[in-house]
N, C-alpha and C positions, 0 to 999 in steps of 0.2 A: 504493500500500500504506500509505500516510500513515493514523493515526488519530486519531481525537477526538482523542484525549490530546494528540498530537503538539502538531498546533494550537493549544489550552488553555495546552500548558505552555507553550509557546514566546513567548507573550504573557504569561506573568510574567517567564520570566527577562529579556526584553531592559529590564525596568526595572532593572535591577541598577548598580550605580554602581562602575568601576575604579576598585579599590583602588591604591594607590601602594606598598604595601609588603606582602608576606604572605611565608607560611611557604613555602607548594609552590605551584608555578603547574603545573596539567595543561594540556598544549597536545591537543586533540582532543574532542569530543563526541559521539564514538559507542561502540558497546561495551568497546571499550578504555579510553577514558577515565573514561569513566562507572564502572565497574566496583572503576578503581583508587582513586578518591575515594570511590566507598561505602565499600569495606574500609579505604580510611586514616583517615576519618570513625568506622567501627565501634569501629575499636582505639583509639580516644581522640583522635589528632591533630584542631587545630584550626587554624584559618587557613589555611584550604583554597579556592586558587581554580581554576574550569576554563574555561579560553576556550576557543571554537567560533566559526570564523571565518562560519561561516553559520548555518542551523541544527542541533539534535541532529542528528542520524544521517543528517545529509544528505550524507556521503562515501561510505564504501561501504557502512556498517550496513544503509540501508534497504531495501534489494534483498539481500540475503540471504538463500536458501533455508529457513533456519531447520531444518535436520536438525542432532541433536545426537548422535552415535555416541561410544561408553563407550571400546573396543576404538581404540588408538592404536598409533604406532611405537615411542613411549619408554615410559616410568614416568613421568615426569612429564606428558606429553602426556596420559596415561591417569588421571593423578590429578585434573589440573586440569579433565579433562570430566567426571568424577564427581562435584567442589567445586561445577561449574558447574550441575548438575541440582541439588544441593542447594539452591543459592542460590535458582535459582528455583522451585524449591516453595515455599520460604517467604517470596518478596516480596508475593506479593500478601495472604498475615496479616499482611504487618508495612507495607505501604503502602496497602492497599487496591485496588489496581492492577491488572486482570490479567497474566502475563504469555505467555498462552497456551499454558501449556507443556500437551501433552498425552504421556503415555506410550504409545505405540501399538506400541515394535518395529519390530526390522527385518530385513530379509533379503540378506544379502551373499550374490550368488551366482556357481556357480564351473562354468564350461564346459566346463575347461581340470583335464588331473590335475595340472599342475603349481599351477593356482590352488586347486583342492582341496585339496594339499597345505599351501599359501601359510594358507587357514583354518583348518587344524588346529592349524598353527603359535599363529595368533592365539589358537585358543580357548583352549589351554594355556596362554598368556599373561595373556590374561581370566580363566580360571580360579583362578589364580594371586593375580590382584589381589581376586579376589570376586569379578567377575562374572560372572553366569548362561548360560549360552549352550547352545545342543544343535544338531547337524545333522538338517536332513531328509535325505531322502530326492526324488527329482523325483516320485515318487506323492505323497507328505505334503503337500510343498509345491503342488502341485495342488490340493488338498485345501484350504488355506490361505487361497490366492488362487485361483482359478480362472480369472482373464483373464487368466494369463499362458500364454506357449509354453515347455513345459517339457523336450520331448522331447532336445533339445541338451544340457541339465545331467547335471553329476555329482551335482551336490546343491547345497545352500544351508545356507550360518552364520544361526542364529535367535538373534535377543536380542533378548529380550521387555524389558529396562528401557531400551533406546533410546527416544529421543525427538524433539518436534516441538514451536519455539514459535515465538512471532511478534516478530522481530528488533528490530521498533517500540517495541512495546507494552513488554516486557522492558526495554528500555534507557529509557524514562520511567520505569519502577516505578525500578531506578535511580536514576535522577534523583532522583526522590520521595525513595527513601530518603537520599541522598546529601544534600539539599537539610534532612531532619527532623534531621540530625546537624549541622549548621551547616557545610556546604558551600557559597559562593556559585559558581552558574553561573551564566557569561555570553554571551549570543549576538551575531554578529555583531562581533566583536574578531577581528582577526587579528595573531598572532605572529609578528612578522619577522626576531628575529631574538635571537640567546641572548649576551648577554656576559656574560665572566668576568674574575677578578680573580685570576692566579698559576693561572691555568687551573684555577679553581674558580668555579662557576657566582654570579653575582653581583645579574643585573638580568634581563629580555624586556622587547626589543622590542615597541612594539606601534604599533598605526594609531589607536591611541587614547594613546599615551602610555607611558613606562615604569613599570612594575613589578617594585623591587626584590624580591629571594624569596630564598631557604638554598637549594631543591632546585628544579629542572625534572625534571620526565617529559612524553616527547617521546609521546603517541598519536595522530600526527598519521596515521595511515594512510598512503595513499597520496601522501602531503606529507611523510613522516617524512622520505626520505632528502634533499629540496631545503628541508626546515628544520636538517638537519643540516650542510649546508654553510654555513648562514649564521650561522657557532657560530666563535671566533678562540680556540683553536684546530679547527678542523673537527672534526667528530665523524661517524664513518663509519657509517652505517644502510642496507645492504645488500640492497634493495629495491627493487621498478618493480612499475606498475599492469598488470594483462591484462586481456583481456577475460574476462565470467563471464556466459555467457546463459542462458535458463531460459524455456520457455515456459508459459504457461497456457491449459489447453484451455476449452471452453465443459460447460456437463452434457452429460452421456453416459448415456443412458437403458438401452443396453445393457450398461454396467457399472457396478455397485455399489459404489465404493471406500470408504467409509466405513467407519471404523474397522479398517482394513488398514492393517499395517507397510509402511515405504518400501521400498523395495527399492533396493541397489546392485548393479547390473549391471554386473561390475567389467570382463568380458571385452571388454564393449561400449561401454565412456567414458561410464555414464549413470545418472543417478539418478532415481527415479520415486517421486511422492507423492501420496495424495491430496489435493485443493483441490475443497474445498467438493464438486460432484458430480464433479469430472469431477479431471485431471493437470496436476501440476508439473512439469515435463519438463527436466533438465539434464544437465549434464555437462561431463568435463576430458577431451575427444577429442585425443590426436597428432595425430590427421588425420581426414578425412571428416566426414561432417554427426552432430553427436549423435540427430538426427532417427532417422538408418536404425537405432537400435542399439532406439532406443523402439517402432518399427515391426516390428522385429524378436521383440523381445519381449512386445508386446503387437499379438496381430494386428488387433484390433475396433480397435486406435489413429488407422487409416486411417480411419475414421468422423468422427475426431474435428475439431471447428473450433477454429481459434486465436481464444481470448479475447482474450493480451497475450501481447507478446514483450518481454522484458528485455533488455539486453546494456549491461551497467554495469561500471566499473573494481572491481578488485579487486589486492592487493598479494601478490607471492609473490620465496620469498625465493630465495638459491641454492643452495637446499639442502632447501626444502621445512618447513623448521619456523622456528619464531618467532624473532622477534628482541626479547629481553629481558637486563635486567639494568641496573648500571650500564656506562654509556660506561670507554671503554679510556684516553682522549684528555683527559676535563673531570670533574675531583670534581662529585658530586653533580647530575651528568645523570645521568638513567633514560629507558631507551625500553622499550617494549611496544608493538610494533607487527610485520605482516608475518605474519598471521596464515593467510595461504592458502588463504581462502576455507572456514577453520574458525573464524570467531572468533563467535560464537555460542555453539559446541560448547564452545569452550577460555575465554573469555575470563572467564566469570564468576570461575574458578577460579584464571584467572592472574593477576585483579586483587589476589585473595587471596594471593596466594605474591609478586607482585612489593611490596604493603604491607608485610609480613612480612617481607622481605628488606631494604626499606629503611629499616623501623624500627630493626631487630635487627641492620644490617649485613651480615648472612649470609643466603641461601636456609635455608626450613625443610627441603629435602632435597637430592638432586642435582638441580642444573637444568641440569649443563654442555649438552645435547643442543638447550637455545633459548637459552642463554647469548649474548649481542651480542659477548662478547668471542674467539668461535671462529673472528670473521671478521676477515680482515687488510685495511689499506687499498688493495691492489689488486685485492679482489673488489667496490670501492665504485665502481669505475670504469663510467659509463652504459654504454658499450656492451657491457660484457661481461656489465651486470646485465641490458640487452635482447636480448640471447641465449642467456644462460642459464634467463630465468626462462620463453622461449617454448618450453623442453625442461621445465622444470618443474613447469608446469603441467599439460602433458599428461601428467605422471605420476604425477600423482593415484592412478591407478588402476594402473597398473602394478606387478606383482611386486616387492617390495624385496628383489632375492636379494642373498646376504653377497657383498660385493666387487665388486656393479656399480659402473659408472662413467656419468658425463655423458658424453657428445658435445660438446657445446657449451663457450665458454668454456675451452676450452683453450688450451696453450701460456702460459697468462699467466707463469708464471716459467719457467725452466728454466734448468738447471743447466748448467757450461759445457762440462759430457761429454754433455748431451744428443743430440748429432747422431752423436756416434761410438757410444751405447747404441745408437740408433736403426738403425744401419747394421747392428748386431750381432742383430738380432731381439730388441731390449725393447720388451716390453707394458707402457703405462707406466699409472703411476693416479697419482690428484691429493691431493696432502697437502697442507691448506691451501695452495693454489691451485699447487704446486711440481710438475713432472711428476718424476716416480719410479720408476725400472721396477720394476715387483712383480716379474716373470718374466723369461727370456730366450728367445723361441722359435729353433725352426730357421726359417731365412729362408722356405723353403718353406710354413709354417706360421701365419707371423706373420699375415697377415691371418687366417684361422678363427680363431687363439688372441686377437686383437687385438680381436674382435669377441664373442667370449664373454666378455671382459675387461671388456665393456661394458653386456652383458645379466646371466651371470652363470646358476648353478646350485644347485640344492637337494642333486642328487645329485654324486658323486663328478666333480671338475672337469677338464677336457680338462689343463690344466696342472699334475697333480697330480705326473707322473712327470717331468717338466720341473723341477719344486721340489723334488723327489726327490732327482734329480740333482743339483742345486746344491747342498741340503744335505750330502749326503755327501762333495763338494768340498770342506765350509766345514769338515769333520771329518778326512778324512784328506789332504787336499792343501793348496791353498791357492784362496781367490775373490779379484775384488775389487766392493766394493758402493760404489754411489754413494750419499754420506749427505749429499750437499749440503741435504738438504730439514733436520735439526737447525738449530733457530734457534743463532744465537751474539751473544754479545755481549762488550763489553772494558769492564773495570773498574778505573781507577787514581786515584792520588792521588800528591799530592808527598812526605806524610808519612803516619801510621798510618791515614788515616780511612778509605779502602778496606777496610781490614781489619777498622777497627770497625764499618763499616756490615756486612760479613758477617757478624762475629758477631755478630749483632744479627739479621739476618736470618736463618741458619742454625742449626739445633742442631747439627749437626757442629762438628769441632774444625776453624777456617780456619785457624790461625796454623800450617797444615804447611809443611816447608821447601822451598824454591825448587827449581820442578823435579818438583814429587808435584801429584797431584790426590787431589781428594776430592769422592765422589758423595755429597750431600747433598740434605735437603728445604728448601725457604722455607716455614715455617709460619706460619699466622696464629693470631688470639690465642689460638682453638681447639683451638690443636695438627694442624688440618687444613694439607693441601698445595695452596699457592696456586702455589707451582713446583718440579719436581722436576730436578737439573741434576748435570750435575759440572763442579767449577771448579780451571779447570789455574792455580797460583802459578808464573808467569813472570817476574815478578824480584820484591821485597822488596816491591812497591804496585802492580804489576799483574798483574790476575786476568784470563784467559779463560774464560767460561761458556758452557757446551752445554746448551741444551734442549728441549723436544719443540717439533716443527713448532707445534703447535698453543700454545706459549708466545710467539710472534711479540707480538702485541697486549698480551694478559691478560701476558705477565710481565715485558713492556718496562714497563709503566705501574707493576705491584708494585714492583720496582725503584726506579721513577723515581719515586714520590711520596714513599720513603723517604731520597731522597739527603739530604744535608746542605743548608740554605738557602744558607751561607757559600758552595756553590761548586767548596769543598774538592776533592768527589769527583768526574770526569770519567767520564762512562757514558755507550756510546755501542754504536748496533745495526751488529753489521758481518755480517749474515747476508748480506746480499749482494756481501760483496767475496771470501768466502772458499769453493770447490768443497770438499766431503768424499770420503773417499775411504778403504773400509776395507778393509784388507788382514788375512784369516781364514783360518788353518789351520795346520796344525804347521810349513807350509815358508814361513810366512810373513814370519819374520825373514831367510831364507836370502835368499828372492829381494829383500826390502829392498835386504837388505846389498849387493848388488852394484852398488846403484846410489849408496850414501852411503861415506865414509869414517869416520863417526862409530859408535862398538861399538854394533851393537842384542843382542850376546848379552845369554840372560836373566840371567844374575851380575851384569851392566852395568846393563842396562835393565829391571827388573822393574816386574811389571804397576803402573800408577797412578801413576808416571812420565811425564814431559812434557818434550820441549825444543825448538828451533827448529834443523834441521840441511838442508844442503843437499842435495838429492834430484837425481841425475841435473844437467840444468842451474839448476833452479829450487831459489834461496835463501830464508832463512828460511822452512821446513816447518815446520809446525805439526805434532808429532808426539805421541802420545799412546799410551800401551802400554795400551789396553782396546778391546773391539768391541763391547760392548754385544750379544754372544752368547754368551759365556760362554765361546769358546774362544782360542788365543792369537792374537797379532796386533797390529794398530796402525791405529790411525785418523787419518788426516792429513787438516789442514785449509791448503788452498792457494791463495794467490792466485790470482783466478779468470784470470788471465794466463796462467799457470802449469801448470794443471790439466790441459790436454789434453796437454802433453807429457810430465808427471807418469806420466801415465795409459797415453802409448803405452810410454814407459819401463818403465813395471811390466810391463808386456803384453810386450815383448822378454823384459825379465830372467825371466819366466817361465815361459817358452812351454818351456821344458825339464824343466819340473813339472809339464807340466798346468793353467798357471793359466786361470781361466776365470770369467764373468762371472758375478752372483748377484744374484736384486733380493730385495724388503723382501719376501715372503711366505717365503719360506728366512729371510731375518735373525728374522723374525717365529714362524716356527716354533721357532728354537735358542735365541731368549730364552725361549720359554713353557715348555719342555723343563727350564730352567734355574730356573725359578719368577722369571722378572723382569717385574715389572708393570711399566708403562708409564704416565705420567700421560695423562688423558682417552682413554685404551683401557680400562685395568685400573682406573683409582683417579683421583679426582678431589679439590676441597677438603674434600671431606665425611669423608675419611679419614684418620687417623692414624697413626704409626710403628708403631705396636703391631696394627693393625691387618691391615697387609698387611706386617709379618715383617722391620721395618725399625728393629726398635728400637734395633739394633747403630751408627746412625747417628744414634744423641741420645747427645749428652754432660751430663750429670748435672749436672757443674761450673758448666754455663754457665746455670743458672737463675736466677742472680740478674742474670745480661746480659738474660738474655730478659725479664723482667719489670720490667726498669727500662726498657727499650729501646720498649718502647711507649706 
């Protein structure tokens, strides 16, 4: 698939001479890399270099199917493939170049009323953003295409501004432009390896010598995540190559394909295009041959001869969407990589939003959904990335119903009540990589309910009355829920600087008395939420902070880049020495109390309250008067030593109440009842106090901390 160009260009760049010192070194030169140096090139930045350890687009770019679909999972996925179609309309006025992009449409179609439904979904979504879209009918779309077998459909998603380019050709014009804005590329350099300096990016490695630089961005592809370990301190890129095949037929005299939309055959793992006279044949199959799904749908297929077969590396993540931003680990590392066999479709748009972000500091919108920093360092672990991304992949095509689950890559954390939920019938789901029971079935139950747990539904869910149940526990009785998956962390000093580094960090008032917590935001210079937490003061200089699973990475590192150099302040991840454990409902001080000597009535103990009291046999509890449901109770956080007897404890003093088990889909319902967002469910950095009804927890006073503080 190699052209002219490729050739042409490739014998200017290897004259190119390593620099010893530049502004931004891009490690990759395929559509990622390329893409990002156009746009940081466009916006005015200078001293821009990109090594490519062979040639252009000779990792995964070149075999690239080239379909570019508008209609995404997120908002941002859906933005940056609309940035992407723009882009390449107008390289070839501003390069000369072409980059094959033709507009021709496409046809998702749906066998299945649950996939029918799956498209409706989408179009409303499309619609939403602007894009065009209408359904057939299986008559219409006969009508359309005629080689296909239609009699099997409900119908089929039409979007006429979908597209088609040539992965090559594209990523030269690129180049071109990239190179007319004083970009040097270099071929044949490889990057071995990233130091830093106070774990701020410093120099690369290279097979040619070093090159000091300010900034690395890592688009190494399928090499991201084994160039990211050769980084002091590691930097985790959460990614393994699959395989990605595609055949090419020879002409087909019996069918016409030219200027016909591609079609996804989503029921069937397969996607079909024309090539030239005759098909491009691929697909992201679970299982069986993508072959039967094209023969299926296309009966006269059986006529057809193989031209070429492909079957080349491709990068996918654990979770199906990108990996972008900066690193968690190293100032001023950036990756954009792990693209899933969409990066064609996404990447022009995402070189635009990751420039933008690294100019400005900020994303120009929400990116949390490809954000790099979602992922924690035990999902960077080989073998769980090679089992997870071989479930991944074949899900391409699969229904995204709300609250499925993986299979694969499980158990990687778990809590130290895990095997006693598990005895009890919980359905667990994965909270950055932490098992969690959402639900609790009846034992008899638990595999059916365990297994829809994993598939998932449109319509009214088998565990709906199972969650029912729980909540009205968590109202008029008492539950207990496992919160082990809350990140935490401990925050002290010898003298004030703990203190001052919170207020510094927080618009809340920190300086409350010993013993109170307070739920605050960590805002950045924006006024948006980089973490959202409550911090229990347990003596005069040390602080305990709670916050969402998903602050593990992104709000250890906000934190930690802000400590003091001196020292001064000690901060430190204790998420996995401590089990959660929340105890929810009117009788839930009662049955406490039976097993503490210490007063939990509410005159004593009133909500936002903190101390350490000894529970049953297990000393210094971590106890906390809030649930983070809105109703009364207490949330205990316990030596993971500890926990399970904590746990059986609760469960005796109980059992004359009705106490009984409750997972996160109950907790999840009583906060949303209660109007409580949740950071990266409800609200992310893009948001501010005022925005999501939080203003009650900015202190006026402290503006002139906050602005000197930065």
């Amino acid at each position: 698939m190699a052209s002219v160009a490729t050739r042409l260009y490739s014998g200017t760049s290897k004259s190119s001479t390593l620099p010893r010192e530049t502004k931004v070194v891009v490690c990759g030169g395929g559509i990622a890399g390329l893409s990002v140096v156009y746009h940081l090139a466009k916006f005015g930045w200078r001293d821009i270099v990109l090594l490519e350890q062979g040639r252009l687009t000779s990792g995964t770019t070149w075999h690239a199917a080239g379909l570019i679909g508008q209609i995404r999972s997120s908002e941002v996925m859906t933005h940056m493939c609309l940035e992407s179609v723009k882009l390449y309309e107008s390289l070839e006025e501003e390069t000369g170049m072409s980059t094959g992009l033709k507009v021709c449409g496409s046809l998702a179609l749906a066998e299945s009323k649950e996939r029918m439904l799956d498209l409706q979904r989408k179009a409303s979504r499309a619609r939403a953003e602007g894009i065009e879209c209408q359904f057939l009918s299986p008559s219409e779309l006969e009508k359309m295409v005629p080689w296909i077998w239609t009699q099997d459909l409900q119908g089929a998603l039409y979007i006429p501004g979908d597209c088609v380019a040539n992965p090559t050709d594209t990523s030269m014009a690129l180049a071109k432009g990239a190179k007319q804005n004083g970009v040097q590329i270099i071929e044949g350099v490889r990057v071995d390896s990233v130091e830093t300096l106070r774990e701020c990016v410093s120099q690369v490695r290279t097979n040619q010598g070093p090159v000091k630089c300010q900034y690395f961005i890592n688009c190494g592809g399928m090499w991201a995540h084994e160039l990211g370990m050769k980084c002091d301190p590691i930097v985790k890129i959460p990614l393994h190559p699959n395989e990605h095949q595609y055949l090419i037929t020879k002409k087909m005299k019996e069918i016409n394909t030219r200027g016909m939309p591609y079609i996804r055959d989503l029921d069937n793992d397969c996607y079909i295009r024309d090539w030239g006279e005759g098909f491009m044949v691929g697909g992201f199959a679970v299982k069986g041959p993508i072959l039967d799904g094209f023969l299926k749908r296309v009966p006269a297929g059986d006529k057809a001869e193989v031209q070429q077969l492909f079957n080349g590396p491709e990068s996918f993540t654990p979770d199906m969407a990108p990996l972008m931003g900066p690193a968690s680990e190293v100032d001023n590392y950036w990756v954009m990589a792990g693209f899933n066999s969409a990066g064609i479709a996404t990447c022009g748009g995402a070189g635009k939003v990751l420039a933008e972000w690294l100019m400005e500091g900020r994303p120009p919108f929400n990116t949390w959904p490809v954000d790099i920093r979602r992922f924690t360092k035990y999902q960077n672990n080989k073998k769980f990335l090679i089992d997870r991304v071989s479930e991944t992949e074949g899900g391409h095509y699969k229904i995204a119903f709300p609250g499925a689950e993986y299979h694969t890559g499980r158990k990687l954390r778990c809590s130290p009540l895990y095997a006693s939920h598990a005895a009890a019938g919980a359905v667990f789901g994965d909270r950055s990589g932490m098992e969690t029971p959402k639900w609790f079935a009846n034992m008899s139950d638990t595999e059916e309910y365990g297994f829809e747990a994993q598939t998932g539904t449109y319509g009214k869910p088998g565990w709906f009355d199972m969650v029912l149940s729980e909540y009205w526990a968590c109202r008029e009785t008492v539950c207990a829920m496992d919160m082990s998956f809350f990140t935490k962390f401990e925050l002290k000093s010898e003298g004030s600087e703990a203190l001052e580094l919170l207020q510094k960090l927080c618009p809340n008032e920190m300086d409350m008395p010993v013993g109170h917590v307070v739920h605050t935001g960590m805002l950045n210079e924006w006024g948006g939420y980089e973490n959202d937490c409550s911090v229990a003061r347990l003596s005069p200089n040390y602080y305990f902070i709670i916050c969402p699973s998903f602050q593990l990475a992104r709000g250890y590192r906000w934190i930690e880049r802000h400590l003091p150099s001196d020292g001064s302040v000690k901060f430190q991840n204790v998420t996995h020495l401590y089990g959660g454990l929340n105890v929810v409902g009117p009788r839930a001080r009662e049955v406490l109390q039976k097993l503490t000597e210490t007063s939990l009535k509410l005159s004593e103990f009133k909500p936002f309250m903190c101390t350490e009291i000894d529970l049953g046999y297990a000393s210094k509890v971590r106890i906390i008067s809030l649930t983070h449901t809105g109703e009364d109770g207490f949330v205990m956080y316990i030596r993971c030593e500890h926990a399970l007897h904590v746990y059986d404890a609760l469960k005796a003093a109980g059992r004359i109440y009705g106490i009984r088990d409750a997972g996160y889909n109950a907790l999840r319902w009583l906060r949303l009842e209660k109007f409580y967002p949740y950071w990266g469910e409800d609200f992310v950095d893009d948001a501010t106090p005022f925005e999501i009804g939080r203003e009650h927890r900015v202190k006026f006073d402290k503006v002139n901390i906050l602005a000197t503080g930065w």
